[in-house]
N, C-alpha and C positions, 0 to 999 in steps of 0.2 A: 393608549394601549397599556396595559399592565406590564409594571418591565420583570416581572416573574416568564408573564409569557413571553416578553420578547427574549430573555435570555434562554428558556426553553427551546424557544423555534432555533436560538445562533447556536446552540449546542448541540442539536439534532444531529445536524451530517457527521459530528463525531463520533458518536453512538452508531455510526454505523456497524454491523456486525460481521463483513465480509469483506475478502479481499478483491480488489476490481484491477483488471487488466487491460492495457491496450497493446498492439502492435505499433514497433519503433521501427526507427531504422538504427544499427548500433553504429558504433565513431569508426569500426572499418567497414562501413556500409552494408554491411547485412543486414538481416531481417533479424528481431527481436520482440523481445514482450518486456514491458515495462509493469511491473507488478505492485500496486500501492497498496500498503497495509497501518496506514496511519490512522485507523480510530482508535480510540480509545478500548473497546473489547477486541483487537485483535490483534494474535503474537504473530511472531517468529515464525511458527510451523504454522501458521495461517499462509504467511505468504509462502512457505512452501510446498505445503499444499497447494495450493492455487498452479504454482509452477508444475508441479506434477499432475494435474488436470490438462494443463494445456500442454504438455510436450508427449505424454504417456506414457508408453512400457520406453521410446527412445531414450528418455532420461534427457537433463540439462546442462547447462554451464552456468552459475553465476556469473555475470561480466561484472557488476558492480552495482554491492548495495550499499547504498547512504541511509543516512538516518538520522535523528538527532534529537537535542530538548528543545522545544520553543516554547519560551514563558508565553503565558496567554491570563486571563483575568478570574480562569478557575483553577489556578496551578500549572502547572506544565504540561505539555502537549507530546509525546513522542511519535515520533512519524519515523516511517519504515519504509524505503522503496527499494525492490530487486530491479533491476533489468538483468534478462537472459537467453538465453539462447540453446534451443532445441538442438539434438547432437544428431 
């Protein structure tokens, strides 16, 4: 296989364009949304948006967002995760 393509296809999920959510459970056991925004095209107010889609006019809490640089073999990687909690 051509390794154009294949570094194409490893590169793909980064290029993602949107922020994806799951529901957690938080460290004092309640219910939350874990919010990851680590492709490459997408910020900060991606993932907050995202937060403000899923909670609504209630509004939220951040409980705790991580994030960070991970060297990777096309330059650095920054990844973003909220978890949060609907008020």
């Amino acid at each position: 296989m051509n390794h154009a393509l294949v570094a194409a296809i490893a590169v793909l999920p980064l290029l993602q364009g949107c922020a994806t959510s799951s529901d957690v459970f938080l460290a004092d056991g309640s219910h939350g949304y874990h919010i990851n925004c680590g492709s490459a095209f997408v910020t900060e107010g991606d993932c907050l948006e995202k937060a403000g889609e899923i909670c609504g006019a209630l509004g939220y809490s951040v409980v705790n967002p991580t994030g960070g640089r991970v060297p990777s073999l096309y330059g650095a990687i920054f990844t973003r995760d909220l978890f949060i909690k609907c008020k």
